[in-house]
LUMFITI-642645 format. One line per 2 residues: number of its first residue (from 1); their letters; for each residue z, x, y of N, C-alpha, C. Coordinates in steps of 0.001 Angstrom, whole numbers, m for minus. Layout:
// LUMFITI-642645
NUM	a	Z,X,Y,Z,X,Y,Z,X,Y  ...
//
This chain:
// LUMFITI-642645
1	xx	0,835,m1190,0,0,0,0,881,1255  m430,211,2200,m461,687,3872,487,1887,4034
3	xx	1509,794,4159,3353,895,4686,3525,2341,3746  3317,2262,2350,3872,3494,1663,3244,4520,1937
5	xx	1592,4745,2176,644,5802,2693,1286,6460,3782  1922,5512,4902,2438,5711,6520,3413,6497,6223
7	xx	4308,5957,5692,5662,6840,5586,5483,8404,4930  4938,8269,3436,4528,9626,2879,4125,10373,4055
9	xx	3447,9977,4295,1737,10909,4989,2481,11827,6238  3645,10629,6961,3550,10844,8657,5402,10693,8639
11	xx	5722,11187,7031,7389,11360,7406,7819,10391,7980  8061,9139,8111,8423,8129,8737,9261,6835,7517
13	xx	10409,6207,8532,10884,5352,7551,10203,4454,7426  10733,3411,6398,10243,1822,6149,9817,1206,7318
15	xx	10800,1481,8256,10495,453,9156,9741,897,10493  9728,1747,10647,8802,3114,11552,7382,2695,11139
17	xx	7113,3100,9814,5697,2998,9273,5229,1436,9627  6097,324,9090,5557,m1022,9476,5202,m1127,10779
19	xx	5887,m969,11535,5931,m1234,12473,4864,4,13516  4806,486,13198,3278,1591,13953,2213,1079,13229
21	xx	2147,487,12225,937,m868,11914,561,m1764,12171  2006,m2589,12751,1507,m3572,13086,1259,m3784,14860
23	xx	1843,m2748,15515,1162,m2280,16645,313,m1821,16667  m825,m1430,15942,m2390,m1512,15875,m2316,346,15773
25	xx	m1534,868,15581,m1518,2371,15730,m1696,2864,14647  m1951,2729,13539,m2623,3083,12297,m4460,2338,12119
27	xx	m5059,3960,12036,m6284,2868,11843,m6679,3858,9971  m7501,3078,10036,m7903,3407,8434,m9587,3283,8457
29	xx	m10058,4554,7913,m11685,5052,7568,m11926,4573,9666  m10786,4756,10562,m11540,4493,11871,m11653,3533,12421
31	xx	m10905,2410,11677,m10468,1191,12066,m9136,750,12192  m8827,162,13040,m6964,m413,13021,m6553,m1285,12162
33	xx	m5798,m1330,11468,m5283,m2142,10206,m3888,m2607,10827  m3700,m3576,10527,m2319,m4585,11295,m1786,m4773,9704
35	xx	m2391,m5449,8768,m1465,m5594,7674,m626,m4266,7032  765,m4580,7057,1366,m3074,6225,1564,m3392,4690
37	xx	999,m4302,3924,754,m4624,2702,m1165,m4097,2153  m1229,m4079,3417,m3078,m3994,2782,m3020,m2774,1679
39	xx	m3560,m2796,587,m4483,m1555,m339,m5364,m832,321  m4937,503,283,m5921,1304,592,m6076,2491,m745
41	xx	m7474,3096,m959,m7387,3912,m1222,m7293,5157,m1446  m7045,6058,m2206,m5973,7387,m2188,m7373,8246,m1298
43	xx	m8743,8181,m1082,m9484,8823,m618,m10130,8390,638  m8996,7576,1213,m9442,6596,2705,m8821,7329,3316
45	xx	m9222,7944,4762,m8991,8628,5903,m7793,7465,6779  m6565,8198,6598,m5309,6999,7419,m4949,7565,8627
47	xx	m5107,7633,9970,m4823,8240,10965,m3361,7423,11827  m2432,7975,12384,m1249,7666,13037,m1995,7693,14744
49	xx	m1837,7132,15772,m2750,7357,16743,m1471,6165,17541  m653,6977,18052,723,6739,18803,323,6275,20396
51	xx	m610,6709,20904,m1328,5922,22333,m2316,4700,22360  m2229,4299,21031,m3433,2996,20990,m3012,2241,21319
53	xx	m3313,1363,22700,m2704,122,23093,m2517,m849,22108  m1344,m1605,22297,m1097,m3437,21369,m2519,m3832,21656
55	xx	m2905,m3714,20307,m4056,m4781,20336,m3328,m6348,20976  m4337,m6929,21590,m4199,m8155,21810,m3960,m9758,20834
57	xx	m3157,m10643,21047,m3183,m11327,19850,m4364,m11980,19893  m5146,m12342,18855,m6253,m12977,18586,m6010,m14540,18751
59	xx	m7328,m15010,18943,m6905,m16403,19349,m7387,m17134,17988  m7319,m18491,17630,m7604,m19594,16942,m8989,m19589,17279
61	xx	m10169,m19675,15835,m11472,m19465,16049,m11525,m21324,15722  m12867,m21871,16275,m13106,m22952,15804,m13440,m23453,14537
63	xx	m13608,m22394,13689,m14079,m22437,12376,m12500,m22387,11282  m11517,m21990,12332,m10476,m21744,11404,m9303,m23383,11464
65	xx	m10282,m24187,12147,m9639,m25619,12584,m10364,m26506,11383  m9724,m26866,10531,m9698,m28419,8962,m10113,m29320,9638
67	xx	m9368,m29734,10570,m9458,m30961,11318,m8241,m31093,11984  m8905,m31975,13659,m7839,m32147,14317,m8164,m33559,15044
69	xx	m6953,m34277,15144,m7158,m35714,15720,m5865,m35600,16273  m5791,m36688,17329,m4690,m37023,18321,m3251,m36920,17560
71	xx	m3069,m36735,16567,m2002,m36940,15608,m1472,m35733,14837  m2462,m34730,14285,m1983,m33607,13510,m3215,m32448,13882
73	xx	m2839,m31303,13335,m4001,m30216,13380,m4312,m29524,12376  m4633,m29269,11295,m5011,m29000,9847,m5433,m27916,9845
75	xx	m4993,m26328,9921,m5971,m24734,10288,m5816,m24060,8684  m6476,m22878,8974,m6754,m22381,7737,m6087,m21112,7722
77	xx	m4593,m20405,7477,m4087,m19557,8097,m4777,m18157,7533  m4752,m16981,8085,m5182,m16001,7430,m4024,m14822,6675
79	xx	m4246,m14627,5682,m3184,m13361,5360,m3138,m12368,6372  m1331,m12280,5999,m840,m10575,7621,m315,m11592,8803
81	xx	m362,m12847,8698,m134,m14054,9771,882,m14910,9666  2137,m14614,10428,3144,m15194,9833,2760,m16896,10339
83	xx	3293,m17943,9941,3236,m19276,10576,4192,m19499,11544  5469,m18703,11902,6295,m18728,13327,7024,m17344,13137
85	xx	7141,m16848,14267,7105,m15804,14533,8812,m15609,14074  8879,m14503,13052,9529,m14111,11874,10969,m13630,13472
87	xx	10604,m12447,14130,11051,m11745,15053,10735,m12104,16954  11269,m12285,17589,11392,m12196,18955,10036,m11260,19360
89	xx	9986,m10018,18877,8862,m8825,19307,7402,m9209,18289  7662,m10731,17637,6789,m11090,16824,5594,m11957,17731
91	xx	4628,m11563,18867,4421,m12966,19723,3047,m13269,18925  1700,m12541,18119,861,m13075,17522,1432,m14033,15846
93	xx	1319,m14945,16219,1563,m15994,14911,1157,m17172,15112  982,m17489,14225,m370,m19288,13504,3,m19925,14664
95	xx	1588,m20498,14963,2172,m21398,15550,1636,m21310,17202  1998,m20053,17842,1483,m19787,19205,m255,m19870,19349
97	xx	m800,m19215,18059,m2387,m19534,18015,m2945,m20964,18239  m2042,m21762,17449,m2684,m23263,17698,m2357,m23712,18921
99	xx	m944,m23498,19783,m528,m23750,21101,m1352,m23727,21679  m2314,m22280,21520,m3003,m21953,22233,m4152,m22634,22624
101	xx	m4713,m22585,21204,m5845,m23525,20926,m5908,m24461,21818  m4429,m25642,21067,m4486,m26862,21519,m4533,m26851,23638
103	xx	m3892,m25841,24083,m3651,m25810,25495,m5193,m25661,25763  m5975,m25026,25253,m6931,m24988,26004,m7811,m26330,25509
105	xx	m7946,m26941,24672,m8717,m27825,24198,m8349,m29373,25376  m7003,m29526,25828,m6432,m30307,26428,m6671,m30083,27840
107	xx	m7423,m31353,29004,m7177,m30859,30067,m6611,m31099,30745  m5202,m31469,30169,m3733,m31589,31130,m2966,m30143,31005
109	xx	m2461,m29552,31981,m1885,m28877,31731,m367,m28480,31431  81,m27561,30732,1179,m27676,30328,838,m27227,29094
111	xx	2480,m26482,27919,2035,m26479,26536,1818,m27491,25816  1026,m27251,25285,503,m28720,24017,1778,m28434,22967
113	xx	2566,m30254,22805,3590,m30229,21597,2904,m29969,20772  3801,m29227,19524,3445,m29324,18274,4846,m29057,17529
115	xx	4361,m29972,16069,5324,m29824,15248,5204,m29218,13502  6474,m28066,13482,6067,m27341,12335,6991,m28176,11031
117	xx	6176,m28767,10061,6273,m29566,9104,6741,m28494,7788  5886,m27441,7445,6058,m26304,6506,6015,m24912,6827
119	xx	5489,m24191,5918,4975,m22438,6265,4404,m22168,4683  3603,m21280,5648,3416,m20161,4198,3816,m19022,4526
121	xx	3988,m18288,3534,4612,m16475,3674,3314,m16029,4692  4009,m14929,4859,2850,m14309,5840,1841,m13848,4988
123	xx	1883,m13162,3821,1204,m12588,3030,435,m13493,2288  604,m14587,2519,m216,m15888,1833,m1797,m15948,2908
125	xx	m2232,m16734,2268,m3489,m17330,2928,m3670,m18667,2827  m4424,m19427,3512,m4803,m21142,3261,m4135,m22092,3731
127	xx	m4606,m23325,3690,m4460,m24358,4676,m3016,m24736,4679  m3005,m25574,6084,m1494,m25548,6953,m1773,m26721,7898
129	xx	m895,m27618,7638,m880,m29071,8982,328,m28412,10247  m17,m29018,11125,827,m29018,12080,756,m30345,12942
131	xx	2276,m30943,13527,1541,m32300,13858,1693,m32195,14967  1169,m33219,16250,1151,m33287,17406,1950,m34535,18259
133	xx	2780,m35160,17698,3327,m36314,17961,4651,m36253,17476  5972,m37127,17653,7439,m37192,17057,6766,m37798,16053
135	xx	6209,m39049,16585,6181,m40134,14952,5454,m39757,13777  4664,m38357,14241,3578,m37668,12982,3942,m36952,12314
137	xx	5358,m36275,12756,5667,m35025,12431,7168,m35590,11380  7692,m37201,12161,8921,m37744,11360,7910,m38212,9740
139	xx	6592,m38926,10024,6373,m38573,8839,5882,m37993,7923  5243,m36781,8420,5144,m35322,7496,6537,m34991,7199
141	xx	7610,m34878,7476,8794,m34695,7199,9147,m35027,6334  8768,m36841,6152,9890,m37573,5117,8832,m37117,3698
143	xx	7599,m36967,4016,6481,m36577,2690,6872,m35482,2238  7076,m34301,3056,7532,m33013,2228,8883,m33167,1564
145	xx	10164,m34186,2279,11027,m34266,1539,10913,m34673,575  10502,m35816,177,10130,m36328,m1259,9195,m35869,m1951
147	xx	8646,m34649,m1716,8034,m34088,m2413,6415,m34556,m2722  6146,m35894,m2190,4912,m36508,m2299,3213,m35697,m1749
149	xx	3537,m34505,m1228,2298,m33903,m368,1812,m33205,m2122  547,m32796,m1960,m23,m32463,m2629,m853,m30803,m2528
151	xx	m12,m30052,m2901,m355,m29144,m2927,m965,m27725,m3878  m1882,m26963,m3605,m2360,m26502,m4895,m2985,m25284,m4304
153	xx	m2121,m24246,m5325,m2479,m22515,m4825,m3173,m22398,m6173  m4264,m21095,m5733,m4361,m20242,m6341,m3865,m19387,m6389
155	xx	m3519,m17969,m7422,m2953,m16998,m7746,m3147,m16335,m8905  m3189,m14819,m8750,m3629,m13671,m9838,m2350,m12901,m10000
157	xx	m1999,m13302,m11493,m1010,m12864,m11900,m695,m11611,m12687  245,m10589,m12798,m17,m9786,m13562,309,m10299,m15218
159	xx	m524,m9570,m16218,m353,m9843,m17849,m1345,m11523,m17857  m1136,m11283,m19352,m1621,m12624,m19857,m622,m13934,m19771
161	xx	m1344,m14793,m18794,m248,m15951,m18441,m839,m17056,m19205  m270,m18057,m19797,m726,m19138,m20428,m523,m20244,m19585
163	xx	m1162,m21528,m19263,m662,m22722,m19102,943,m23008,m19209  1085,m24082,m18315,3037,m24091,m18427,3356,m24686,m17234
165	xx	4785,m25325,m17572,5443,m26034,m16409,6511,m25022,m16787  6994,m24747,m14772,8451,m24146,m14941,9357,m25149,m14022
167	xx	10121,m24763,m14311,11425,m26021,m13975,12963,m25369,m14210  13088,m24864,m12770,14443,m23858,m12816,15218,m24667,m11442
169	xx	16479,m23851,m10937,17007,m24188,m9894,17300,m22910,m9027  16814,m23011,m7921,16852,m21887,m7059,17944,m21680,m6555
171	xx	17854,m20136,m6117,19408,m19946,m4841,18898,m18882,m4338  19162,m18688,m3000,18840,m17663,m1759,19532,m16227,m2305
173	xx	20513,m16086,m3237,20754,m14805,m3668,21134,m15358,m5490  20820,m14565,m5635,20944,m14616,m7278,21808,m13280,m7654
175	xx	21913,m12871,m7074,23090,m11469,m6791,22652,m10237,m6573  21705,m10179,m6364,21249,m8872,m5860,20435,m8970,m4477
177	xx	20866,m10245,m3703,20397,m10182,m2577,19034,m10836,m2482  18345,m11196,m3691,16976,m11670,m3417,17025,m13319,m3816
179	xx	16146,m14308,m3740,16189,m15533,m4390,16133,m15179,m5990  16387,m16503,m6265,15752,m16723,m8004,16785,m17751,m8622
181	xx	16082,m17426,m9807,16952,m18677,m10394,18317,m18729,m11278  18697,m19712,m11244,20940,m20146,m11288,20272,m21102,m12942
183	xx	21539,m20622,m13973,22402,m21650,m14737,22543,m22746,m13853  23423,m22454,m13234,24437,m23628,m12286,23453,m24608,m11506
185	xx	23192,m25456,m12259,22816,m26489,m11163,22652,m27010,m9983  24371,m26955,m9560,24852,m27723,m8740,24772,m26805,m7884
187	xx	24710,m25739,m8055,24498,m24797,m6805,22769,m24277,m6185  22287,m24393,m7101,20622,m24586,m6814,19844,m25869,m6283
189	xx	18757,m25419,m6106,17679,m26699,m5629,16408,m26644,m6820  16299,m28044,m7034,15098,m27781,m8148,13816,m27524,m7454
191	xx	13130,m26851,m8792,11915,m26330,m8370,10863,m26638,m9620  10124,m27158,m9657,9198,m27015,m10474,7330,m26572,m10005
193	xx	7007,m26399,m10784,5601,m25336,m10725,5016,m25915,m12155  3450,m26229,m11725,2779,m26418,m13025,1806,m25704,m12659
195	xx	1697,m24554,m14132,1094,m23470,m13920,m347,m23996,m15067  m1433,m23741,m14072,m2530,m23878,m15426,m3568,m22318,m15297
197	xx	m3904,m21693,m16406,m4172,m20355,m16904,m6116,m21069,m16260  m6552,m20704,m15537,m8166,m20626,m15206,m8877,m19364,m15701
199	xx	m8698,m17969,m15794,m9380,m17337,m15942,m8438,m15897,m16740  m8799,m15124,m17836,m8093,m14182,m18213,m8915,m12661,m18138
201	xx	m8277,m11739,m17956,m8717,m10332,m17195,m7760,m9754,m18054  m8569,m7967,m18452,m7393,m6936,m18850,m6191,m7377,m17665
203	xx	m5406,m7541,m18087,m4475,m7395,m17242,m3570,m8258,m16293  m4410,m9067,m16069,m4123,m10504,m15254,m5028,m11416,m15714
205	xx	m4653,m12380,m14870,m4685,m13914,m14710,m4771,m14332,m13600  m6090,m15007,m13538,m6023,m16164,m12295,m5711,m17465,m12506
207	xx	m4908,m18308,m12244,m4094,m19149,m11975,m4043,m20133,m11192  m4282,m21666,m11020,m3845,m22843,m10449,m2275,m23305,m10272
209	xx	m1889,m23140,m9426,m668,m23726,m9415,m191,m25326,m8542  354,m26013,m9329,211,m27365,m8583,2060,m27378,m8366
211	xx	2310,m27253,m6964,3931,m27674,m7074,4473,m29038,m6726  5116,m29175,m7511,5772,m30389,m7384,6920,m30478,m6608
213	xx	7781,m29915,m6879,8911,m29316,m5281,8102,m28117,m4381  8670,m27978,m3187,8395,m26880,m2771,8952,m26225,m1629
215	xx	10125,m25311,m2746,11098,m24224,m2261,10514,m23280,m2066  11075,m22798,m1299,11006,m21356,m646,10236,m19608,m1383
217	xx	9294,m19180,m1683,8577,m18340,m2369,8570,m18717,m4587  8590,m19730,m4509,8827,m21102,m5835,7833,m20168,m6603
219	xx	6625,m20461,m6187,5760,m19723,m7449,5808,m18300,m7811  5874,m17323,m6758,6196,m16162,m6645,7030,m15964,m7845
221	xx	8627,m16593,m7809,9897,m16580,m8293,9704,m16892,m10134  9108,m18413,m10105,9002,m18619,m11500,7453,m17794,m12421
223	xx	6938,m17402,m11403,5653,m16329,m12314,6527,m14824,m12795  7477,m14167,m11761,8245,m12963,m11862,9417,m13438,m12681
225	xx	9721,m14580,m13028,10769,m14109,m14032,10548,m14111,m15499  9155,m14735,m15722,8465,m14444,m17168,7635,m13367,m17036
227	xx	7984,m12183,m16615,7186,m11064,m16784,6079,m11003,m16252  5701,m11901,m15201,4158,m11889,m14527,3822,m12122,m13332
229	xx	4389,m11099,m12062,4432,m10957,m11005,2691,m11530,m10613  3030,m11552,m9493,1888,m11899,m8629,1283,m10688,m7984
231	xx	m28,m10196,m8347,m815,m9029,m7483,m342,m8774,m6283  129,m7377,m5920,322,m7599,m4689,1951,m7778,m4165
233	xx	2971,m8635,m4916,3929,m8625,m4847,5342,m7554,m4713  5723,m7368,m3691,6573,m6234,m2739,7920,m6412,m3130
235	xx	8500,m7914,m3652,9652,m8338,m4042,10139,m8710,m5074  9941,m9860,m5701,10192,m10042,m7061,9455,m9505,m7836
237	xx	9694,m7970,m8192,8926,m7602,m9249,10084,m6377,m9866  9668,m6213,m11241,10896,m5131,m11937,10190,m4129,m12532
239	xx	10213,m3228,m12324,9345,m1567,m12729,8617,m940,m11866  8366,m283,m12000,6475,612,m11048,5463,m663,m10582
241	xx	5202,m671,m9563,3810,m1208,m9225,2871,m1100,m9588  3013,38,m9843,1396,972,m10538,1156,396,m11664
243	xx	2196,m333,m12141,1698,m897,m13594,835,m1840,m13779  545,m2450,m12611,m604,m3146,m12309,m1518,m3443,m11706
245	xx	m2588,m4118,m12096,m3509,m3715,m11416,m3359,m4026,m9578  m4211,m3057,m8733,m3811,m3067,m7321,m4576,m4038,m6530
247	xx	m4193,m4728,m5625,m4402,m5917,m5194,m4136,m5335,m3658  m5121,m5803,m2899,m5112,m5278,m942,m3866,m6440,m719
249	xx	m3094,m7245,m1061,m2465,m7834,m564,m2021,m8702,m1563  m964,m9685,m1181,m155,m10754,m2036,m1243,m11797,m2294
251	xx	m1283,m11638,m3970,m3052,m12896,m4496,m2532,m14041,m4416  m2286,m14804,m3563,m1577,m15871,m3536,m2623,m16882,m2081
253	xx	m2795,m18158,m2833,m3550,m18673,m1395,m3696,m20030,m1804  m3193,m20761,m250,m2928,m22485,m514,m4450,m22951,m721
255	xx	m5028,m23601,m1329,m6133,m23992,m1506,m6392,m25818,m1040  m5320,m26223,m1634,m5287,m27710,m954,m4145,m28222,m888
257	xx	m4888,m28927,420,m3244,m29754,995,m3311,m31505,1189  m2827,m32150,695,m3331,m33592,784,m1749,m34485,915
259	xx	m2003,m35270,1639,m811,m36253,2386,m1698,m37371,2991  m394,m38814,3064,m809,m39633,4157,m683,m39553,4963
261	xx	m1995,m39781,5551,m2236,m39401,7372,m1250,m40418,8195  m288,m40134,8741,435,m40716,9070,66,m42244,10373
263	xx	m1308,m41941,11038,m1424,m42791,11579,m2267,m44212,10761  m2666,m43212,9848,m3880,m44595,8882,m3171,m45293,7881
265	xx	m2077,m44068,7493,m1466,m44773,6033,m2512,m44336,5147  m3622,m43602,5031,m4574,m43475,4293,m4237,m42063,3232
267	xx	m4565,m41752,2348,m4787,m40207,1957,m5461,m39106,2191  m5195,m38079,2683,m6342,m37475,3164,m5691,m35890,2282
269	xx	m7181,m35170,2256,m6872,m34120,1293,m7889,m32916,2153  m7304,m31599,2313,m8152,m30663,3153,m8146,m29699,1910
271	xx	m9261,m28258,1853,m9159,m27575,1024,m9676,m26433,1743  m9430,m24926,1503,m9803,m23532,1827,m10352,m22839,907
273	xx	m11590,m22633,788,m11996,m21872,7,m11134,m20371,m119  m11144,m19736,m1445,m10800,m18611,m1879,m11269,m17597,m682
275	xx	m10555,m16746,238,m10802,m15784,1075,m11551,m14754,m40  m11910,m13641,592,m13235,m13148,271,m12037,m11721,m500
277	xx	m10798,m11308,m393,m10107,m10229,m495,m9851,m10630,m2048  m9399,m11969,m2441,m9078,m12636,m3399,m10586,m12413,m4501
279	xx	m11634,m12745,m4107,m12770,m12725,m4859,m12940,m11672,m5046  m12759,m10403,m4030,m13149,m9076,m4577,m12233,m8582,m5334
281	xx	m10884,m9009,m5297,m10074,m8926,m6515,m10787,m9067,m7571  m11115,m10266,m8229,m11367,m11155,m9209,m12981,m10240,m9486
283	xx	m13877,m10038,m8735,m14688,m9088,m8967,m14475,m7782,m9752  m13482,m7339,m9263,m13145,m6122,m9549,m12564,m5896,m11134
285	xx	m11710,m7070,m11672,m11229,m7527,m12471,m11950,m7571,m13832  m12614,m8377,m13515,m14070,m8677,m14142,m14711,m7779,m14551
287	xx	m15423,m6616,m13412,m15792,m5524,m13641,m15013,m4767,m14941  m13801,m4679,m14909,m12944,m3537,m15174,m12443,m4240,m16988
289	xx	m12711,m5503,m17192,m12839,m6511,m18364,m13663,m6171,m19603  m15110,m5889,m18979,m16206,m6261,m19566,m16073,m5200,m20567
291	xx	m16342,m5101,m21879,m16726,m4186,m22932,m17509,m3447,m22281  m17449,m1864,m22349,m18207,m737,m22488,m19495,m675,m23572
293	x	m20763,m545,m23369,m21718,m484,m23836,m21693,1062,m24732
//
C-alpha cells in the first residue's frame, strides 16, 4: 500500500505518511495520489514533494448525480471519499460536495439543507441517498431503522468463499479494540449478511452481498471471521497481507440501493456500476486463474 511505501521509503510515521498523501504531496510515476490505501507497485517511482500546494477539493461532477428531485439526491460516491468529514482538517468529503452541488444548482442563496440518512467507509465505493427535506429524511430514517432499504454490495474476497447467510451480534470492541462479533447477545446488535459466491479465482472470490441489517463495517466483519478477508482490507484481517492477492484498495462497492421514495410512497431502486479499479482486479484475477499452456 501507499501509506506503507511513504513511511519505509521517507522514514516517516503512520500518520506523517497518511497524511503527506492526503495533502496531495506524494505523487506516484508523476502524479499526486490522495488515497493512502492505493496499491502501488514495488517498481513505481513514489516521490515526497513537501511544497505541493493542497490540491483543491474537487467538486460533484454531473455524471456522479443517480438522481435528484425536490426531495432527496441519489450520488455515486467514489473510493478515498469519506461521506462526512471523519476530522475537522477533513474539508473535501461527499457531504460538502453535494452542498456544493446543491448550492450552486439552487438560485436562492444560502447553504442548501441536506440530510445524512447513512455512509459508506471511505474506502468503499457506490451509491448513497441524501435527503433534502425534514419529512424525507424522517422517512429514510424510519426505512433504515427497520431495516426495509435494499441494499446490495459487491466484494472480492480472499480464499474460496461459498454461498451463506451470516447472522452474528456485533460490538464496537470485541477486546482488542476493533468491532466483531459477541456470544452475548444482549450486548450486541444483530447483523445479518447473505453472502452469494458469483465468481471463483486462485485465491478469491467475487461476491454479492445482500444485507439485511446494516451495522457498522457488517460485511467486512462476518467475511474476516471465516477466514476470508476482503481485498484490500487494513483491519479485520489476521496474518501477512501478502498472503493475498493485492488489491489498489478495499474491493468492496455498494452496487444498489432501493427504498420508498418518500414523497410517492413508490419503490425506487438506483444502481452503480462496478468502478473500473474493481474490474481490473477481477481482470487480473482471471488472468492469474487460467491454466498455463
Amino acid at each position: 500500500m501507499l501509506d506503507a511505501r511513504v513511511k519505509d521509503q521517507f522514514q516517516l510515521s503512520w500518520g506523517k505518511a497518511r497524511a503527506a498523501i492526503e495533502q496531495g504531496k506524494v505523487f506516484v510515476d508523476g502524479a499526486p495520489v490522495l488515497v493512502a490505501t492505493r496499491y502501488v507497485t514495488p517498481e513505481a517511482s513514489v516521490e515526497l514533494r513537501q511544497n505541493a500546494p493542497r490540491p483543491r477539493p474537487a467538486r460533484l461532477g454531473a455524471d456522479t448525480v443517480a438522481h435528484l428531485d425536490p426531495h432527496l439526491i441519489v450520488v455515486r460516491k467514489p473510493a478515498g471519499l469519506s461521506t462526512v468529514p471523519y476530522l475537522e482538517e477533513e474539508p473535501d468529503n461527499l457531504e460538502q460536495r453535494v452542498r456544493d452541488y446543491l448550492t450552486h444548482q439552487s438560485e436562492r442563496a444560502g447553504v442548501a439543507p441536506l440530510g445524512v440518512v447513512h455512509r459508506i467507509d471511505k474506502d468503499t465505493s457506490g451509491v448513497l441517498v441524501f435527503t433534502r427535506t425534514w419529512l424525507a429524511k424522517q422517512s429514510l430514517s424510519a426505512q433504515f431503522r427497520a431495516h426495509s432499504v435494499h441494499r446490495l454490495y459487491y466484494a472480492i474476497a480472499a480464499g474460496e468463499v461459498r454461498s451463506q447467510t451470516f447472522r452474528s451480534y456485533l460490538v464496537e470492541d470485541r477486546g482488542d479494540g476493533k468491532r466483531g462479533s459477541t456470544r452475548q447477545h444482549a450486548h450486541g446488535q444483530l447483523a445479518v449478511t447473505h453472502v452469494e459466491a458469483l465468481r471463483k479465482f486462485a485465491g478469491a472470490t467475487l461476491v454479492a452481498c445482500r444485507l439485511e441489517t446494516g451495522r457498522t463495517h457488517q460485511i467486512r466483519i462476518h467475511l474476516s471471521e471465516v477466514g476470508h478477508p476482503l481485498l484490500g482490507e487494513r483491519v479485520y484481517i489476521r496474518g501477512p497481507r501478502e498472503a493475498q492477492p493485492a488489491a489498489p484498495r478495499l474491493m468492496l462497492h455498494a452496487a444498489e440501493l432501493g427504498f420508498v421514495h418518500p414523497a410517492t410512497n413508490l419503490e425506487v431502486r438506483f444502481e452503480d456500476a462496478m468502478p473500473r479499479d474493481m474490474q481490473e482486479t477481477i481482470a487480473r484475477l482471471a488472468a492469474a486463474s487460467e491454466p498455463t499452456q
